[in-house]
C-alpha positions in Angstrom: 143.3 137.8 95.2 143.3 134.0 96.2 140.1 132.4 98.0 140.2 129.7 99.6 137.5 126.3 98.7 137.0 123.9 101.2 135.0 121.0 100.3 132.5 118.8 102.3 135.2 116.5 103.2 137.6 118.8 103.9 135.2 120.5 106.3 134.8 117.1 108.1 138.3 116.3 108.3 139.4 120.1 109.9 136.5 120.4 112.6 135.7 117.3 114.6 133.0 117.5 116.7 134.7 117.4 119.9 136.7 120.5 119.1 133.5 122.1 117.3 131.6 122.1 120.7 134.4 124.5 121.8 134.0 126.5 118.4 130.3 127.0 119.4 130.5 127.4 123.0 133.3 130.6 122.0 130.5 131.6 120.2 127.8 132.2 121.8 130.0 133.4 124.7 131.1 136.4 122.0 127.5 136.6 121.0 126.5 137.5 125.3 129.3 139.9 124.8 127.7 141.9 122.1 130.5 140.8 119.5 128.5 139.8 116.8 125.7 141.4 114.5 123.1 138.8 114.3 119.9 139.8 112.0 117.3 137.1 110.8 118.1 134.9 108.2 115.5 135.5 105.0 113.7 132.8 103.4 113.1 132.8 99.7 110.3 130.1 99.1 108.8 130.0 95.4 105.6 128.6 95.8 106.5 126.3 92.6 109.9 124.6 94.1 110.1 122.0 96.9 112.3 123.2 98.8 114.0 127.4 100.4 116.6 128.8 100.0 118.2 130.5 103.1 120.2 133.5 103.4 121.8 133.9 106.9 124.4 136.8 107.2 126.2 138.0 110.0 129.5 139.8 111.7 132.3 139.5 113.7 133.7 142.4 115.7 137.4 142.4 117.4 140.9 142.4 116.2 140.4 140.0 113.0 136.8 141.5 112.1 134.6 138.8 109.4 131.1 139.5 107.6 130.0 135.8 107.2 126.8 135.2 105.0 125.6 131.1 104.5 123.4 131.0 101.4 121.9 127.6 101.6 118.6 125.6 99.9 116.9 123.0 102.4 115.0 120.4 99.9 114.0 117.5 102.4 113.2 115.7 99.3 117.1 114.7 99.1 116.9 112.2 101.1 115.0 109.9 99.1 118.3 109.9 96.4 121.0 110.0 99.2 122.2 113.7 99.2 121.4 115.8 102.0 118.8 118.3 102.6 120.6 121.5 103.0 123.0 122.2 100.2 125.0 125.7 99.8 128.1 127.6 101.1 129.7 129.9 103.6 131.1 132.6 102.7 133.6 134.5 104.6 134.7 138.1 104.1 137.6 140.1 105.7 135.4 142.4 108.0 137.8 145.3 107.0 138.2 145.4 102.8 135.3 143.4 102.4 137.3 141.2 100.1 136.4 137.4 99.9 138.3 134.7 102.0 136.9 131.9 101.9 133.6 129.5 100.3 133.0 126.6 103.0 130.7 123.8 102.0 127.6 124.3 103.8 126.1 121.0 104.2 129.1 120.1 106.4 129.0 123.3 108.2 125.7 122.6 108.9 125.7 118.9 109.8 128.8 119.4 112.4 128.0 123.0 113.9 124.1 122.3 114.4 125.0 118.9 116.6 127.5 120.4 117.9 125.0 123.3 119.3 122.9 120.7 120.8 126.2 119.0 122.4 126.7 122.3 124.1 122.8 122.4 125.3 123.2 119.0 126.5 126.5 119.9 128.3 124.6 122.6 130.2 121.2 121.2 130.7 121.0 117.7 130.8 121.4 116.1 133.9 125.4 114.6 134.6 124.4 110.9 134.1 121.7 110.8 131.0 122.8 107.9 129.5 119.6 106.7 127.7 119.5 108.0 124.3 116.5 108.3 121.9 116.5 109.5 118.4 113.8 110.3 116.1 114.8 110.7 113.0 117.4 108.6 110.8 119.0 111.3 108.6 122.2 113.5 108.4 121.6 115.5 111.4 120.8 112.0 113.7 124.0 110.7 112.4 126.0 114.1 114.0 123.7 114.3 117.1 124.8 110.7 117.7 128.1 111.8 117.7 127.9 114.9 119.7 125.9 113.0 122.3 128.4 110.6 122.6 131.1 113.5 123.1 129.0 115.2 125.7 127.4 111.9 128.0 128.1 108.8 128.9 125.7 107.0 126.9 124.2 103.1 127.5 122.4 102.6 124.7 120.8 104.7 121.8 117.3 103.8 120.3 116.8 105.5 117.0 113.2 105.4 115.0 112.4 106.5 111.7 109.2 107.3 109.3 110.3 103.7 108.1 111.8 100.6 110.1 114.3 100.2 107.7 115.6 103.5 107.1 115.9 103.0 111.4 118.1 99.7 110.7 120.0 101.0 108.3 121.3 104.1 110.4 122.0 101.5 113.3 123.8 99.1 111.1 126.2 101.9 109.3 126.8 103.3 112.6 127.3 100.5 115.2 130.8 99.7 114.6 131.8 103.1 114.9 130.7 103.3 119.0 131.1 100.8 122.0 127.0 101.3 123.2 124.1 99.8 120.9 122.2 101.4 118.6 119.0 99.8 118.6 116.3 100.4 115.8 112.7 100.3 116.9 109.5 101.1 115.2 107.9 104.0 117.1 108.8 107.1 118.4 107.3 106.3 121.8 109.4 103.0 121.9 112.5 105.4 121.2 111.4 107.5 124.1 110.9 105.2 126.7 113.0 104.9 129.7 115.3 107.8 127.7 116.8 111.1 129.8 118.1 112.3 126.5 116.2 113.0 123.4 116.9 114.4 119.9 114.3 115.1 117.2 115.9 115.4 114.0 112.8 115.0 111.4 111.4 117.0 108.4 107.8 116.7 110.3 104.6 119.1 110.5 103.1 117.4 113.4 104.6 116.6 116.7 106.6 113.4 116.8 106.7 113.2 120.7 104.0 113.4 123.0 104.2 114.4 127.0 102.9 111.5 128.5 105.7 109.4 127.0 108.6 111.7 128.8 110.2 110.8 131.4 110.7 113.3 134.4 114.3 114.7 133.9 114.8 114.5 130.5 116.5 116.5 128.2 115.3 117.4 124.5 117.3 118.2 121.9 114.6 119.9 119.6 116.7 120.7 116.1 114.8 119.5 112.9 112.1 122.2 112.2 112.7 125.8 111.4 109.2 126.6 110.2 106.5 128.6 112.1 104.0 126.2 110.8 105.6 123.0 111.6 106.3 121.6 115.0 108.0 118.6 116.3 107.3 118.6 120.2 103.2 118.8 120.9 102.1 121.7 123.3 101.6 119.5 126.3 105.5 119.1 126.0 106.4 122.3 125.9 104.4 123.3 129.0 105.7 120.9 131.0 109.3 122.0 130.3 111.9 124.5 130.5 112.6 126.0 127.4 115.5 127.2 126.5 116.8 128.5 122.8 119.7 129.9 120.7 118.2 133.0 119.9 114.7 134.2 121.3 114.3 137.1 118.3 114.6 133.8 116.2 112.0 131.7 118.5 109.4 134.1 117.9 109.7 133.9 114.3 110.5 130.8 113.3 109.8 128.0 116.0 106.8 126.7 115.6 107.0 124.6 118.6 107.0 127.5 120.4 104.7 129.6 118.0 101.9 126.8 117.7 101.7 125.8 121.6 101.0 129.6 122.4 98.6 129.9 119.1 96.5 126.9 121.2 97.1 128.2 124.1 99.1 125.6 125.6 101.9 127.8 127.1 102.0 131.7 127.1 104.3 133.9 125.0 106.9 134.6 128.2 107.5 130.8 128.3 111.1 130.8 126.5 113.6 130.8 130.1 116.6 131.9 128.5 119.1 132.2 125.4 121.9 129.2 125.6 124.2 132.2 125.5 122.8 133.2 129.1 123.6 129.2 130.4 127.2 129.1 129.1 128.2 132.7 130.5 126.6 132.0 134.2 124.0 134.3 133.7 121.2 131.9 134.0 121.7 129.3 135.7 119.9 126.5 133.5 118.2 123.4 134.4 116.8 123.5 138.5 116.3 120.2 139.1 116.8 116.6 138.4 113.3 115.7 137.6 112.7 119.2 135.4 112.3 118.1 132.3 114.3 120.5 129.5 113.9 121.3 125.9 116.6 123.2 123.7 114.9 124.1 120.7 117.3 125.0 117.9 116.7 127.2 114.8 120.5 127.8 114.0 122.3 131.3 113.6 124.5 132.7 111.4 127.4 132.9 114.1 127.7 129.2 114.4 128.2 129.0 110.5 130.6 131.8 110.6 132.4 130.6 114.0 132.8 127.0 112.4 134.1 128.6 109.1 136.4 131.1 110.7 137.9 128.1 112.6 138.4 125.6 109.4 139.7 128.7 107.3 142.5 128.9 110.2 143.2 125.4 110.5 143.3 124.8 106.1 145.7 127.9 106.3 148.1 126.1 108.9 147.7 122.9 107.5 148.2 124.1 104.0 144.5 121.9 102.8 142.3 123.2 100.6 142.4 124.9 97.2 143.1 128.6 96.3 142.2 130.1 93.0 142.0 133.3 91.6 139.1 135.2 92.2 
């Protein structure tokens, strides 16, 4: 039996973020259609190691059926020598002998499908001409939102803000040259916010980086760095005043503390989540109401996105012959 190894660059190089949008909206139109088994991920977290490890299985029904199961470690520690936060693999497993396919780097998976997920949101829920662009956070995922944002609006101008100015300069000096707004680097995550319809927190915090009063009416937020029921990134006030939509609500209610915390302090009540982005992109809910309603997608990730994005690079290696097999 051969299996098939794609590495991070390979993973970059088959699923570009424009065509992963696609990927992810199939998805979660299969996912409204019942076509997927979708259980929790499990979180293994030693109280003596700095960082998780993640298990996130799931499976694909139809004609070409797949088990897909990401085992990946999230150590936000990384960034401080250079190598991302979420290191691991995708595996993929023919949903019918159970043998192994395929082992997909996972910290590409995961930069390219999670921003895409968020492009998709965006697509949906912001409103036609967002244009102003803040960023908090100055990491991988920032780097792919950037990108996805810029599939998915017109964007002016992009403000980006960091725990540190310079980490904030450096993103918008690596990454100018690449797109024909700027990239502007300020020091505050209510500079970054100002004046900006579209927002994306991307950021290893505890605490809420954004704060209501500095929102603008109509704004979309793009809320995708914590995954931890004790850790929030949008204060409660936020999240009252908006309409909040997620990828999963069996996930929301385990894992988002945005969510979680705002109805612990009774800042919104436990029916506050409007809908599952799977409801937007099939019709069934209509999405944002309004151009002054302000929106929040709050993003956990699921298994199907990592298994959706894998499935689709493990087609495209096979066509383009890229990629090694070995004997397994």
């Amino acid at each position: 039996m051969k299996v098939l190894i794609l590495s991070h660059s390979e993973v970059e190089a088959l699923l570009p973020m424009s065509e992963c949008i696609t990927v992810m909206e199939q998805a979660f139109v299969a996912l409204a259609r019942n076509e997927f088994h979708q259980p929790l991920r499990t979180i293994v977290k030693p109280s003596e190691v700095k960082g998780v490890m993640a298990l996130m299985p799931t499976f694909r029904h139809g004609d070409t059926p797949l088990f897909g199961l990401k085992a990946i470690c999230v150590f936000p520690g990384n960034a401080a020598t250079g190598k991302d936060a979420h290191q691991g693999g995708v595996l993929l497993f023919d949903g019918r002998t159970g043998e192994l396919l395929a082992v997909v780097n996972a910290s590409a998976i995961t930069s390219i499908r999670t921003a895409a997920v968020s492009g998709l949101a965006t697509q949906l829920l912001a409103n036609p001409d967002a244009s102003e662009l803040a960023i908090i956070g100055s990491g991988v995922q920032a780097r792919s939102h950037l990108q996805a944002m810029a599939c998915v609006r017109p964007i002016r101008r992009a403000r980006v803000a960091s725990l540190r100015l310079e980490k904030a300069q450096a993103f918008a000096r690596e990454l100018q040259d690449a797109y024909d707004f700027p990239i502007e680097a300020v020091s505050s995550p209510r500079e970054a916010v100002r004046d900006a319809n579209l927002i994306v927190t991307a950021t290893v915090a505890r605490e809420p980086v954004i704060k209501r009063e500095w929102i603008e009416a109509g704004a979309h937020i793009n809320a995708v760095g914590t995954y931890s029921p004790k850790a929030r990134e949008i204060d409660g006030a936020t999240m009252a005043a908006a309409t909040v939509f997620v990828d999963r609500i069996e996930s929301a209610v385990n894992e988002a503390g945005d969510y979680l915390l705002a109805v612990a302090e009774g800042a919104i009540p436990s029916d506050h989540i409007r809908a599952e982005l799977s409801d937007v992109v099939t019709g069934a809910h209509p999405g944002r109401s309004s151009l002054d309603e302000i929106t929040i997608f709050k993003s956990l990730g699921l298994a199907i996105e990592d298994l959706a994005a894998a499935a689709y690079v493990y087609q495209k290696a096979a066509e383009q012959g890229l990629g090694n097999r070995v004997d397994f």
